[in-house]
KETOR-241712 format. One record per residue: x, y, z of N, C-alpha, C in turn. Coordinates in steps of 0.1 Angstrom, whole numbers, plus 5000, padded with zeros to 4 digits. Example, Ala and Ser with C-alpha at 12.3 -4.5 7.8 and 13.67 -1.06 7.14 Angstrom:
513249435078512349555078513249675078
512849785071513749895071512950005079
END
This chain:
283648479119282548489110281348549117
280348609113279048659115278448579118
277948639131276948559140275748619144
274448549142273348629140272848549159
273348569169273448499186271948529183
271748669194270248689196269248699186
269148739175268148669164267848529163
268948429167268648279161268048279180
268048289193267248279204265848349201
265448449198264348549195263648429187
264348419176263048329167262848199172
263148179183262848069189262248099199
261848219205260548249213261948309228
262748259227263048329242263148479243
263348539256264048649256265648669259
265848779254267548809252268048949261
268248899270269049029276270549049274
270649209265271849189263273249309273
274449309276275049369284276349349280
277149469290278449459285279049329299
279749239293280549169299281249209304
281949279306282949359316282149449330
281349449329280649559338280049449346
280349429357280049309370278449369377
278249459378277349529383275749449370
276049519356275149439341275049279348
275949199349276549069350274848999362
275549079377274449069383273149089377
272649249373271349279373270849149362
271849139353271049029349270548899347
271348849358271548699363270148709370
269748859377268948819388267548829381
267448889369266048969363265948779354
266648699353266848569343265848489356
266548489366266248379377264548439383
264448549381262948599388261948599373
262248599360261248579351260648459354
259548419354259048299353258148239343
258348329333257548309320258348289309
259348319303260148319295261248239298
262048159288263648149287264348239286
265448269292266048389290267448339287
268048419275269448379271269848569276
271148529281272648659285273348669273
273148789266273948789260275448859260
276448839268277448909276278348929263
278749109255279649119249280949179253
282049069251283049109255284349119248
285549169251286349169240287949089248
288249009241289448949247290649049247
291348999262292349079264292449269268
291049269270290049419273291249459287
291549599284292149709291293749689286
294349599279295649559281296349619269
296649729264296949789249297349689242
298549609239299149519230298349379232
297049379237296349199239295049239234
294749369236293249369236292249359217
291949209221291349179203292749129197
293749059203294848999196294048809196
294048749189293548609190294748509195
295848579187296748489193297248499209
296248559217296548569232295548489237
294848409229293448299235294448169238
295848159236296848029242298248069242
298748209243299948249242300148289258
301448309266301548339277302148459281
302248549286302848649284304348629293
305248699284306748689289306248819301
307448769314307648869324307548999322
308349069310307949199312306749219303
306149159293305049169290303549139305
303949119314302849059321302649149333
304249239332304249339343303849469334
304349439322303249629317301549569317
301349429317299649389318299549489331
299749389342299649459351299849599356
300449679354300649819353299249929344
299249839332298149849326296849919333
296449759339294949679344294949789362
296249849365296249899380296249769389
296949639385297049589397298149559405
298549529416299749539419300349439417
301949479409302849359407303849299417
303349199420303849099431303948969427
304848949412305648879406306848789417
307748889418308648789429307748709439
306848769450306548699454306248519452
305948569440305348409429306548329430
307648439422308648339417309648269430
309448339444309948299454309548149459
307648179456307048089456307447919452
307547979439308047869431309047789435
310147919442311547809444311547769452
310547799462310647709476309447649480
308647609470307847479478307847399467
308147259476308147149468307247089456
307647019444306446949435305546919442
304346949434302846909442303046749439
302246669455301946499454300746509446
300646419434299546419432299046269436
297946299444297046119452295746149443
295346039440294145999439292946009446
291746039440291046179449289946049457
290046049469289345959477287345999475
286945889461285545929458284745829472
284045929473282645929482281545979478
280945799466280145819462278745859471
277345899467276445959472275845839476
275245849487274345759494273245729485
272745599481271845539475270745469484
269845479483268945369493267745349478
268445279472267545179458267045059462
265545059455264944899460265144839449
265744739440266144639429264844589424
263844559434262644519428262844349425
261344299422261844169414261644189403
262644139397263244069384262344029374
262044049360261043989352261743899347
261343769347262043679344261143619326
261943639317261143569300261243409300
260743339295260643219293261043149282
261443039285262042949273261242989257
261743019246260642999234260543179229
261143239244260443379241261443489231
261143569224261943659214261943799218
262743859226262343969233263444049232
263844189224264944269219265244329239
266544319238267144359250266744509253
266544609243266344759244264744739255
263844639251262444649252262544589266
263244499268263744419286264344589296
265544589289265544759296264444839301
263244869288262244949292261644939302
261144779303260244759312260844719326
262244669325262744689342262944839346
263344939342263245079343261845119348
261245069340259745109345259245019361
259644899365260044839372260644879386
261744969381262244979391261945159399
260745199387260345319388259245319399
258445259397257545199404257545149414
258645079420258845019435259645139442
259945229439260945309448260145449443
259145449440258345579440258045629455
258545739457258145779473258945789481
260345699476261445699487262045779484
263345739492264445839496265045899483
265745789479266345839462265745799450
265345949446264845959432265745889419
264545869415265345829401265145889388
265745939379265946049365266345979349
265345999346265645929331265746019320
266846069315266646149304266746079291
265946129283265646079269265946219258
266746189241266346289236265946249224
264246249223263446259215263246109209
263546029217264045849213263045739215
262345829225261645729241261045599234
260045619221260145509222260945399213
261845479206262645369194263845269212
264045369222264545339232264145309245
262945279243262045239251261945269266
262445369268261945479282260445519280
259545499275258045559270257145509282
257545369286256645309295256645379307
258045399311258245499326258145649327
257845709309257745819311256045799313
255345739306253845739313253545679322
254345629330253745579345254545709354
255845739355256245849360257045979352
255846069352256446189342257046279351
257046249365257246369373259246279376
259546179370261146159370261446189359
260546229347261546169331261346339326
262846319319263446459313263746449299
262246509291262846529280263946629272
264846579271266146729264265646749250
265046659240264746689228265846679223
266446689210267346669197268746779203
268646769215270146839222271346739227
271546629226272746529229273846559240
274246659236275446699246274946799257
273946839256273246899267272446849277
271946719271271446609280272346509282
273846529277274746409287275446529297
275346599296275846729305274746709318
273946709320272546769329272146629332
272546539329272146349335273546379342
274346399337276146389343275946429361
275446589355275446639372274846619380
273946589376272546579384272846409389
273346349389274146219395274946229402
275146359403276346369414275746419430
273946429428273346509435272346389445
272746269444272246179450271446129444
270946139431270146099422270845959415
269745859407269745749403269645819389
270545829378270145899363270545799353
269145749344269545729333269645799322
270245739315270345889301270645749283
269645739284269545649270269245689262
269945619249269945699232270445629222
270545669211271045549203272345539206
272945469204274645459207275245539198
275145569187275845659176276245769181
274345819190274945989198275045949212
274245829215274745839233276245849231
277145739225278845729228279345829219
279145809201280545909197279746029194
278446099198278346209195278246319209
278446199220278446309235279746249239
280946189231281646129241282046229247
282746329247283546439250282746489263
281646479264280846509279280746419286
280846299281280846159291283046209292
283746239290284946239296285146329305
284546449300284046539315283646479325
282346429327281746339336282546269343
283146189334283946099342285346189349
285746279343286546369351286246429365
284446449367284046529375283246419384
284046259384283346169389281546149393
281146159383279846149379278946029384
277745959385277045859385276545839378
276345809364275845809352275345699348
273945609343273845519338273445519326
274445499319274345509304274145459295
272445419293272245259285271645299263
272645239262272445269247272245169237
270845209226270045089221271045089205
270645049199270844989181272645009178
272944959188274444949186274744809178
276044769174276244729163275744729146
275744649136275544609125273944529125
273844459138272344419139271644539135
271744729138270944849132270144779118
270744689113270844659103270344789089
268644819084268844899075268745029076
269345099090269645229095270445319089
271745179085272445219075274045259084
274845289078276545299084275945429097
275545519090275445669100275245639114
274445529115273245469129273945359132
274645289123275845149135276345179143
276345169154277645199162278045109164
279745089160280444999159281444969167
281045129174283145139179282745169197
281045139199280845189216281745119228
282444999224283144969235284445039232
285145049217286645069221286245269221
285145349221285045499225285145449242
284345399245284245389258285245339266
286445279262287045209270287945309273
288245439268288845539270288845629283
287345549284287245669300287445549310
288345599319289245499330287845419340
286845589344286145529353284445509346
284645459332283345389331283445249330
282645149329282245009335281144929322
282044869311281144869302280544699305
279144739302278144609301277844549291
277844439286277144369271276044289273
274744289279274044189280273244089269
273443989275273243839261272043849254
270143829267269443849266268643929273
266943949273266244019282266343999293
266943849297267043829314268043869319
269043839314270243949318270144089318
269444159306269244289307268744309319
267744279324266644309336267744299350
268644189350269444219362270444319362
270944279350272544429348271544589354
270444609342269744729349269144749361
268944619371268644659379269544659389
270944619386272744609393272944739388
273344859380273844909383273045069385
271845009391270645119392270945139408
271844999412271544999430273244979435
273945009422275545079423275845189422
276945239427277645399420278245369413
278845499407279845469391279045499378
280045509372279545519359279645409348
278245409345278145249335277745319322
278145179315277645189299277345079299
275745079291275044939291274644939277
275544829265274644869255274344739249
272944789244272044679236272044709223
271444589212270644619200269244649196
269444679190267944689181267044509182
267344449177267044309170266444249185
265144149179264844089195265543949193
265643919206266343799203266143669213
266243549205265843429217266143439230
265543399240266343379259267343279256
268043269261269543229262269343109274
269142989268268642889277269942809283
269742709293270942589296270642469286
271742399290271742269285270642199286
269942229299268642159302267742179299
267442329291266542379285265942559293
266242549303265642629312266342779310
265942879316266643049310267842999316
268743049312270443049320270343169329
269943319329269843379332268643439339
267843319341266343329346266643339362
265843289365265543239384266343149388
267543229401268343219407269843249396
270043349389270743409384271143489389
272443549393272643669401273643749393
273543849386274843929382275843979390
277043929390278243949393279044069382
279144139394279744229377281344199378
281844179369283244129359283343949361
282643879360282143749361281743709348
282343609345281943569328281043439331
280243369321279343249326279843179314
280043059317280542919308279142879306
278442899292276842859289277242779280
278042709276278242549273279242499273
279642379280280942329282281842269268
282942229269283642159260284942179263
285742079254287442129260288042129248
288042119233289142139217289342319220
288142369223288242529220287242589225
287342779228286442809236286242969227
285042969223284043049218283543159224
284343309226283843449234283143509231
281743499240281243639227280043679238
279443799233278243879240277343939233
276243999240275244049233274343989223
274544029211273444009198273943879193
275443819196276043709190275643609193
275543599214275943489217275343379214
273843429214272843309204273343239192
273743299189274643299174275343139176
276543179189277443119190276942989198
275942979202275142869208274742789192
274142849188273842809174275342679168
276442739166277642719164277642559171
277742599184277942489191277442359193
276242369189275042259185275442199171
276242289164276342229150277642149148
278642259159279642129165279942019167
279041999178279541919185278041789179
277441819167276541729157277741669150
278841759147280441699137281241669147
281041629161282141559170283141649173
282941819178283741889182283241949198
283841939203283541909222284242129221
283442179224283442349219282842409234
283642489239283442549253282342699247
281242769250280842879250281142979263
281343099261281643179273281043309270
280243369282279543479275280443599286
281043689282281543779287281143909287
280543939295279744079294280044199297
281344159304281544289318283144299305
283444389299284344399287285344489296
284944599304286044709312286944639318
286644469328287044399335286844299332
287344219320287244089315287743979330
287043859327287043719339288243639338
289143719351290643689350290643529347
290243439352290243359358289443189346
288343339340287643269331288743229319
289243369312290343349305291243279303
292043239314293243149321292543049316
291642959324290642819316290742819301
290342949298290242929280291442899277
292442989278293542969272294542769272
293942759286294342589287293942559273
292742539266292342489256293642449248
293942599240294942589235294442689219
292942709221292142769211291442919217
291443019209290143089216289843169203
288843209202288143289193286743359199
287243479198286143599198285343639188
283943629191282943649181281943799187
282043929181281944019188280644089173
279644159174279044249168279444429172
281144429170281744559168283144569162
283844649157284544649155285644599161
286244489149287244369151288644419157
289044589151290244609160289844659172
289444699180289144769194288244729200
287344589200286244599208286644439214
285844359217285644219229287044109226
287644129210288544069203289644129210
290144279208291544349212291344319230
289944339235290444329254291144189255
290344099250290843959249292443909244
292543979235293743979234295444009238
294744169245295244239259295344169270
294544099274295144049282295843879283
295643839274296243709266298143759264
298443859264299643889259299943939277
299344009280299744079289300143879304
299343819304299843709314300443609307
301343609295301543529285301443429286
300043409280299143319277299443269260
299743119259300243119246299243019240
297943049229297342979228297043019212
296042939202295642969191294543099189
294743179185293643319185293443349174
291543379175291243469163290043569166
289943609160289043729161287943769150
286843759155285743729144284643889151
284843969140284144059139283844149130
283144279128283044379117284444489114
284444439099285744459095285444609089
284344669088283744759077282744829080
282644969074281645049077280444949069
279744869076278444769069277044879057
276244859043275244919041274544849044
273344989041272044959049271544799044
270744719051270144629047269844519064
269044439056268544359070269544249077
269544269089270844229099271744119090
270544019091271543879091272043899073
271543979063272343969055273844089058
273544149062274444199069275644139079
275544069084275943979092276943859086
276243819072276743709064277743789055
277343919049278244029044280043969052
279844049066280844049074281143929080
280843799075281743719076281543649095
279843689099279543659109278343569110
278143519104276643419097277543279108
276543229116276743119123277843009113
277442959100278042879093279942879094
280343009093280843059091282443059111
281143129116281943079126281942899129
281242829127281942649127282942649119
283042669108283842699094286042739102
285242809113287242899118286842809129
285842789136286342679147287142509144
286342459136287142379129288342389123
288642469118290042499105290942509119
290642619135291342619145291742509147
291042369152291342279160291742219150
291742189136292742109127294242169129
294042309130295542359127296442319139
295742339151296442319163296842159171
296142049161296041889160297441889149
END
């Protein structure tokens, strides 16, 4: 179809140098006249024609995945004037053995990150995890200004529904705005981590995960360092509406081998996960909601995840005991499921909580415990087939583990409206979960 290239750059103010693609000499002159402008964008506009010099390929489409048979590849060659040294190949072939393929020994880039101290919220306090993010970011921007490794925040166009705003006004000389480009700022956070840099790259989850995943699989192909923290994920979006849930960020993500997904409960957790994998290599995904939400206290009253908390990454935390049955959940829920438990064990039900955050590498060890019960139920704010329910269940089958299971999550593209009616919609309203914990431990009595 018709393509209007250099008119849609022009009306956007750049300049357009345009040349024949084939001519390496054009190629140069204008690589070099791009890199010495210092006033202008400059777009290449290189026209070329597929299959160019080869009579039966040249402008054929079906030669963009077709291979050419031997004697088709030797009149190429004959063609093009290069020399045919075919046998040599095919000799090749017959005498050296299948390539080993090993596993590529990564040597990730030297980090010297200061972690900073920790902001710790207080009992009583209501603080949305995206807004805990912000300000440890900014946090951690500010104690390591000066040193060895820099740190890179790309935003596009979000900063403050995503709250990078504070660190781009304390440090503008680290933060990169890409503007309404998604896949061009998970491309240019990707590399630029490979370069000894500390890079965040935050956004809504909709386009951070399913609208760049495809450059986060690159990334991860091209062993990247990527910190990838993404806000208004789940159905909490509440009146954003279906377009803006993202429902499906752990099971898109669980696809790529070498990312490392995070679910933090509250702001105090958030502030250590971000400042753990600010002062690790690898590629994370850290995702939050929209909604602010209580601190996530102990038995005793005090933060669970306050002072002397240490994040362990793939470590689950038992935030209330019991032994009839054991309650999994993370993020926007777990309060939820605290909620649950208080109302429990008010009806004489002795109910274990477990908050599992680290989802890439669920708590071997933690799960084993659960499954003793004889009960487990996953209470997840994502989609019920692929997200905190199916890992849990994966590996419940996988060490056959034989216990009562259920799985409590979003069954449905959710409409717009405010969370918790949303919430009650899908069959995730606190009441609701007592309602399957109970019905569990009668069935299994």
């Amino acid at each position: 179809m018709p393509q209007n290239i250099k008119e849609n750059y022009l009306a956007d103010g750049w300049r357009v140098i345009e040349i024949d693609g084939h001519d390496h000499q054009q190629i140069y002159k204008a690589l070099r006249e791009a890199v010495k402008d210092k006033e202008n964008c400059v777009a290449i506009l290189a026209r070329t024609v597929m299959g160019k010099g080869v009579s039966f390929m040249e402008n054929k489409f079906k030669y963009h995945g077709q291979p050419l048979s031997v004697d088709e590849c030797r009149k190429a060659l004959q063609e093009l004037g290069v020399e045919d040294d075919l046998e040599k190949y095919f000799n090749l072939r017959k005498t050296t053995p299948p390539a080993q393929i090993k596993a590529k020994e990564e040597i990730p880039p030297e980090l010297n990150i200061d972690p900073g101290k920790s902001i710790v919220y207080g009992a009583g306090e209501k603080v949305a995890n995206r807004n805990a993010f912000g300000k440890a970011l900014k946090s951690l921007g500010e104690v390591n200004r000066g040193k060895k490794t820099p740190i890179a925040v790309f935003d596009c166009d979000l900063l403050g529904s995503v709250k990078t705003d504070e660190f781009a006004k304390s440090l503008p000389e680290w933060f990169f705005e890409g503007g309404i480009q998604e896949h061009n700022t998970a491309a240019i956070a990707g590399a630029l981590s490979t370069q000894g840099v500390v890079v965040f790259f935050s956004d809504f989850g909709v386009f951070g995960v399913d609208e760049t995943y495809n450059q986060h699989r690159l990334n991860d192909l091209n062993h990247t360092s990527l910190k990838l923290v993404c806000t208004h994920n789940g159905i909490d979006v509440g009146q954003d509406g279906k377009t803006h849930q993202c429902i499906d960020y752990a099971g898109v993500m669980n696809n790529l081998f070498g990312f490392k997904i995070i679910i933090p409960a509250d702001g105090n957790q958030t502030d250590k996960i971000i400042r753990y994998v600010a002062t690790h290599p690898g590629n994370f995904f850290v995702g939050v909601g929209r909604s602010k939400l209580p601190i996530i206290l102990s038995e005793e009253g005090v933060p669970f995840f306050g002072e002397g908390y240490e994040f362990v990454y793939g470590k689950a935390e038992v935030v209330r005991e019991g032994k009839l049955a054991v309650i999994i959940s993370a993020g926007t829920l777990l309060h939820r499921a605290i909620q649950a438990w208080e109302i429990l064990k008010e009806k004489g039900y002795s109910v274990r909580v477990v908050n599992m955050s680290c989802w890439s590498d669920p708590d071997a060890e933690t799960l084993k415990e659960a499954a003793k019960t004889g009960i487990i139920i996953t209470y997840e704010d994502h989609n019920v087939k692929t997200g905190l329910g199916s890992i849990v269940a994966n590996f419940l089958a996988e060490n056959s583990l034989n216990c009562y299971f259920r799985k409590l999550g979003v069954k449905r593209y959710a409409p717009s409206g405010p969370a918790e009616e949303l919430f009650k919609a899908e069959g995730l309203e606190v009441e609701n979960l007592v309602d399957t914990v109970i019905e569990a431990i009668k069935k299994a009595n």
